[in-house]
N, C-alpha and C positions, 0 to 999 in steps of 0.2 A: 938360466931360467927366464922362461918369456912373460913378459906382464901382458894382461887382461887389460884394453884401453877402458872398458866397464869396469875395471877393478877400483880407479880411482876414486872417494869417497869426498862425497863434500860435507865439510863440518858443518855441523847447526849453527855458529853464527853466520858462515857464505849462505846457505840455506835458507835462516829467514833476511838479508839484507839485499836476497834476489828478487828482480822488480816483478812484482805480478803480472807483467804481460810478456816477460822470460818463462813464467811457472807455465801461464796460458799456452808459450806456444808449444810448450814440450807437450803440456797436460795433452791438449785437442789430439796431436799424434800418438799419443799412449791410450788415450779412451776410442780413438777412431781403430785404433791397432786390434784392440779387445772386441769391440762390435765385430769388424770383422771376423775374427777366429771366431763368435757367437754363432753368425749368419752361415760361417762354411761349412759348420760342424753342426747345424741342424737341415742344412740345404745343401747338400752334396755334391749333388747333380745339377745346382744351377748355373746359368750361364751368368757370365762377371757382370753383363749389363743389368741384368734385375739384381744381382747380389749389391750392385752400388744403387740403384734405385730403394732398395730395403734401408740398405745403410744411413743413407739419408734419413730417413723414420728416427735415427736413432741418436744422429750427430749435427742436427739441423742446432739453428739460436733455440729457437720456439719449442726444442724438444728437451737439449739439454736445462733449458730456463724451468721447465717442467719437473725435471729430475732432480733439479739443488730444493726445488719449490715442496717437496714429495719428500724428501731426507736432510733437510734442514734442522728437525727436532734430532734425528740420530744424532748429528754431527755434536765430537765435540769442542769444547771452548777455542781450543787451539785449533781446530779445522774451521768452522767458524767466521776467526778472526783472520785465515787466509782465505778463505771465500770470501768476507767481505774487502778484503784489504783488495782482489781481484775485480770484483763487482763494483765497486767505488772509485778504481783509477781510470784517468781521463786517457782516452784513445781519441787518436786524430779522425779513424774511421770506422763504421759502422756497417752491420749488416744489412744484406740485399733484402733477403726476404724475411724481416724481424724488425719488432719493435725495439727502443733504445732500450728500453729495461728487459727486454729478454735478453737483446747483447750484453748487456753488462753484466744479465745472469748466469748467463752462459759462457764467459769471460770469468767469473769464478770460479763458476764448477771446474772449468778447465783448470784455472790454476792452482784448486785443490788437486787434481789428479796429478797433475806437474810435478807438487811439493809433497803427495804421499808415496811417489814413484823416485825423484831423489833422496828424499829419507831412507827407502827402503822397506817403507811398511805396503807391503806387499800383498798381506795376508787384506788388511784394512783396505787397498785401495779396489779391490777384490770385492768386499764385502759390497762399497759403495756404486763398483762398476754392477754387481746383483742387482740391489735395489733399483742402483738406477732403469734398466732395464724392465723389470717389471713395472717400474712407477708407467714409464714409455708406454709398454706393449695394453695395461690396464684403462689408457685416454679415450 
């Protein structure tokens, strides 16, 4: 029988003793992953170069900082406390086009998405990746 290299599960104490800028970088390629499939599936016909021009709209600091800013009251205690555990730890670098508090905000979001994507709450990171996006496209 062949194992699934995704098969492997990480326990909730590896889970939460993973550093929030681990969560950050899965999270950005799991939330960038979802825009994407957004963008393709309402824009068909478009060429890659405006489909990443849009995407940008959606996965910038200054956008994601918007969306934690937007569903902050949803979240709960325990997402929350990994957003801020994300938004709070010290990075050596920072973003081009963003202030320091939208990086650090958007450094959470991300690592919310990270740590609702290694859980497996799938349904939930779903729900967040919604709102997010409308929070976005309503600016």
């Amino acid at each position: 029988m062949e194992e699934n290299v995704m098969d492997n599960k990480i326990s909730e104490e590896e889970l939460i003793r993973l550093s929030p800028l681990t969560l950050a970088y899965l999270g950005d390629t799991v939330y960038e992953s979802y825009i994407r499939e957004y963008l393709i599936k309402g824009n068909i016909f478009m060429k890659i170069n405006d489909l990443h021009k849009k995407a940008i709209k959606y996965v910038s600091a200054s956008a994601q900082s918007k969306a934690i800013k937007g569903i902050e009251s949803f979240l709960t205690e325990e997402e929350r406390t990994i957003f801020k555990r994300g938004r709070n730890h010290k990075k050596s670098t920072g973003a081009k086009n963003a202030s320091i508090i939208e990086y650090r905000h958007s450094t959470g979001f991300e690592a919310l998405i990270g740590y609702l994507y290694l859980k497996g709450n799938i349904n939930r990171l779903e729900e967040i990746v919604q709102k997010s996006i409308k929070i976005i496209e309503d600016r």
